[in-house]
C-alpha positions in Angstrom: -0.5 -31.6 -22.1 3.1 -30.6 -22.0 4.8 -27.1 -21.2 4.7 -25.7 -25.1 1.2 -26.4 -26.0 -0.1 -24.9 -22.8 2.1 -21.7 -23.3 0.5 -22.2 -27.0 -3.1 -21.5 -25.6 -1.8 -19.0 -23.4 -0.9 -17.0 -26.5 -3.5 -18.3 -28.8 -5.6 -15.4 -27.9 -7.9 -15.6 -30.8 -8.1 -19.7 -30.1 -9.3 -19.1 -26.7 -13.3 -19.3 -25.9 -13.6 -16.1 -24.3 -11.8 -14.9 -20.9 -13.0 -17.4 -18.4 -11.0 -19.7 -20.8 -8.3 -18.0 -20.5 -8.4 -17.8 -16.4 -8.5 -21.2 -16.2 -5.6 -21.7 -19.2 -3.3 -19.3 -16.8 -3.7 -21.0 -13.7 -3.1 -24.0 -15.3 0.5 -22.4 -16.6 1.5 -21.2 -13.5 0.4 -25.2 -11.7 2.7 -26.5 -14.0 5.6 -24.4 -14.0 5.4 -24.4 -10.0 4.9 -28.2 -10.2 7.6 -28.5 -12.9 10.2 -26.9 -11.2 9.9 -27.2 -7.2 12.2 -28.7 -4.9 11.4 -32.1 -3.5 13.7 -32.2 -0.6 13.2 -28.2 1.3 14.8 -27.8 4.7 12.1 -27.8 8.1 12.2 -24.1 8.0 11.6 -23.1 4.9 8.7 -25.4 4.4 5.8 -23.6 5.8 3.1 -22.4 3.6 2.3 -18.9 3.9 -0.8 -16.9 2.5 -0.5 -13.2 1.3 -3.2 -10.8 0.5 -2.9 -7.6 -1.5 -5.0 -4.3 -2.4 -3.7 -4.5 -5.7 -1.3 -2.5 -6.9 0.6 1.2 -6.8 2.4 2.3 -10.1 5.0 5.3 -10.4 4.8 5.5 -14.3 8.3 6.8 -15.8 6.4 9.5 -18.1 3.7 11.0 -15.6 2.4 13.1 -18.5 0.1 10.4 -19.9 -3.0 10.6 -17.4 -2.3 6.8 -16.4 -3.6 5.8 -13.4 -1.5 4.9 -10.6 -3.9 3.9 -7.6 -4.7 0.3 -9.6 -7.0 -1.0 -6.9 -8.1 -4.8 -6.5 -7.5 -7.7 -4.7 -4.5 -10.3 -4.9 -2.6 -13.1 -3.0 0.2 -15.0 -3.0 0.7 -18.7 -1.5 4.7 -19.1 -0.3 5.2 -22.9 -1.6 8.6 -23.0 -0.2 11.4 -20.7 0.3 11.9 -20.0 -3.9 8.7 -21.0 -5.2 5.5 -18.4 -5.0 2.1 -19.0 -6.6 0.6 -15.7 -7.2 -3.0 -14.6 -8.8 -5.6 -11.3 -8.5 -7.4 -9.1 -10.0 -6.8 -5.2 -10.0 -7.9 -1.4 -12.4 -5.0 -1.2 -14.5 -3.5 2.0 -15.3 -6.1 2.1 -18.3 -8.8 2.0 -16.7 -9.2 -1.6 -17.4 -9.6 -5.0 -14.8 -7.2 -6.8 -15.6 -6.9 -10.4 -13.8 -3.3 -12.8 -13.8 -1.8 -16.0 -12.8 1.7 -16.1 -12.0 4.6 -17.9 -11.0 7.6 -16.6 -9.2 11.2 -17.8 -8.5 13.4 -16.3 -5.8 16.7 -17.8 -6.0 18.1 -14.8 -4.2 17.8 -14.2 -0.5 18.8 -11.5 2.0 18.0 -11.0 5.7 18.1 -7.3 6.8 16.6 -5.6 10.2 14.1 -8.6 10.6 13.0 -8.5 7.4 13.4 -11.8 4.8 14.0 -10.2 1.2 13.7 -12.6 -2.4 14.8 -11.6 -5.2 13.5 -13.0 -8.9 11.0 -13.2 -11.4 7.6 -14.2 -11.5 5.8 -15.0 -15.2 2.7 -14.9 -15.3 -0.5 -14.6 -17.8 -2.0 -10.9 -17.6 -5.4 -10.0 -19.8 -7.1 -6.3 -20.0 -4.5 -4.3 -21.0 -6.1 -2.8 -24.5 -3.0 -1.5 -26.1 -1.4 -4.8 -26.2 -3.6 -7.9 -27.9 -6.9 -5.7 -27.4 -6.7 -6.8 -23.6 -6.7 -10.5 -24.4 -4.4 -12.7 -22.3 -0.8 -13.1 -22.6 2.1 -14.3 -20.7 5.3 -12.0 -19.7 8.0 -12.3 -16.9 8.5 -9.4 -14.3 11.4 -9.0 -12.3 10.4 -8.8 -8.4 12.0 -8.0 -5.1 10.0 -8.8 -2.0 10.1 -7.2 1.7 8.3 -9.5 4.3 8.0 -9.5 7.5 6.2 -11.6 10.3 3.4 -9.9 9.4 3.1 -7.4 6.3 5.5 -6.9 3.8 6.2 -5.5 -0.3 6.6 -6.2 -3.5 8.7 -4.3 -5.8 8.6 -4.5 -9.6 9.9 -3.1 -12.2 7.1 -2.7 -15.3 9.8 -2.3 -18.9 8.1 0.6 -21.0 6.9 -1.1 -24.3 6.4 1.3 -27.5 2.7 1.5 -27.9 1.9 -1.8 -25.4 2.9 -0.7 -21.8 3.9 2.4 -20.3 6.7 1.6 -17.7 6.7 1.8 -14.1 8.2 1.1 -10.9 5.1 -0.6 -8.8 4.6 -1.5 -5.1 2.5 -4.1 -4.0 1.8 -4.0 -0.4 0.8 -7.2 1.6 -1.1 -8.8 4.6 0.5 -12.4 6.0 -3.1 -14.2 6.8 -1.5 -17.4 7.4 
C-alpha cells in the first residue's frame, strides 16, 4: 500500500469501520512516513532511542471566552528514533470535553543547545479523532508545528494549535514529559 492510498483511508472517515480502524490506519501512517523518510547512516551519538511519557496536554486558548477546557488530561509518549525523527501517539480530554486519541510523526531538522538543555524544532503530522466540530470527531490527519525542551531527564513540548473557523479554537499548548528510557 503506498503513501496516497493510506493518507486516503486516513481521510476516508466515512470508509473507515469504526474508530479502532482508524487507530490502527494512523499508526500505520505515522510507520510509514517515519520508515519513509529516516536516515540510514546517524552519527554514534545521536542514535540512542529514548522513551517519553506525558500527562497529556495543557492548552492556552487565544479566545478564553469560549468555556474550552484547558487541563486536557491523558496519557502520551514519544519514542526518539534518532536525532530528527520522533514517533509520537496518546490519548488525552480535548478541550471539548471529548477523548481524543492520535498517531504522529515529527521531524526536527532544527537544533539548538542552550543551558544543558537540547531544543528541536519542526513539525509533527499526525492523525487526530474526537474533536466534534471538525468531521463529527472522526479521524483526520493535520501537521502541527513543535518546539521541544529536553533535558536528561524531563523536558516540553510547545505547539502552536492555528484557530480554524468553526473546527478548532486556537491555542498555544505545553506538553510536559518524563525520559523513562
Amino acid at each position: 500500500m503506498n503513501m496516497t492510498a493510506i493518507a486516503q483511508n486516513v481521510t476516508a472517515g466515512p470508509r473507515l469501520n469504526g474508530r479502532r480502524n482508524g487507530w490502527r490506519i494512523a499508526v500505520l501512517l505515522c510507520v510509514a512516513v517515519c520508515s519513509a523518510t529516516a536516515r540510514a547512516e546517524v552519527a554514534p551519538e545521536n542514535s540512542a532511542l529514548q522513551v517519553w511519557i506525558n500527562p497529556g496536554i495543557y492548552s492556552q486558548h487565544f479566545d478564553s471566552s469560549k468555556g474550552l477546557r484547558n487541563n486536557n488530561i491523558g496519557l502520551g509518549a514519544e519514542v526518539l528514533l534518532a536525532r530528527d525523527h520522533v514517533l509520537m501517539g496518546g490519548s488525552f480530554i480535548n478541550s471539548n470535553r471529548v477523548r481524543t486519541r492520535y498517531a504522529a510523526y515529527e521531524w526536527r531538522p532544527l537544533h539548538w543547545q542552550f543551558a544543558g538543555f537540547n531544543i528541536g524544532a519542526g513539525i509533527a503530522v499526525g492523525a487526530f479523532d474526537g474533536y466534534p466540530n471538525y468531521r463529527n470527531g472522526a479521524w483526520f490527519v493535520a501537521p502541527v508545528p513543535m518546539l521541544a525542551i529536553e533535558g536528561k531527564t524531563f523536558g516540553a513540548n510547545l505547539s502552536l494549535i492555528p484557530t480554524v473557523a468553526k473546527r478548532f479554537d486556537g491555542a498555544l499548548a505545553v506538553q510536559i514529559k518524563l525520559r523513562v528510557w
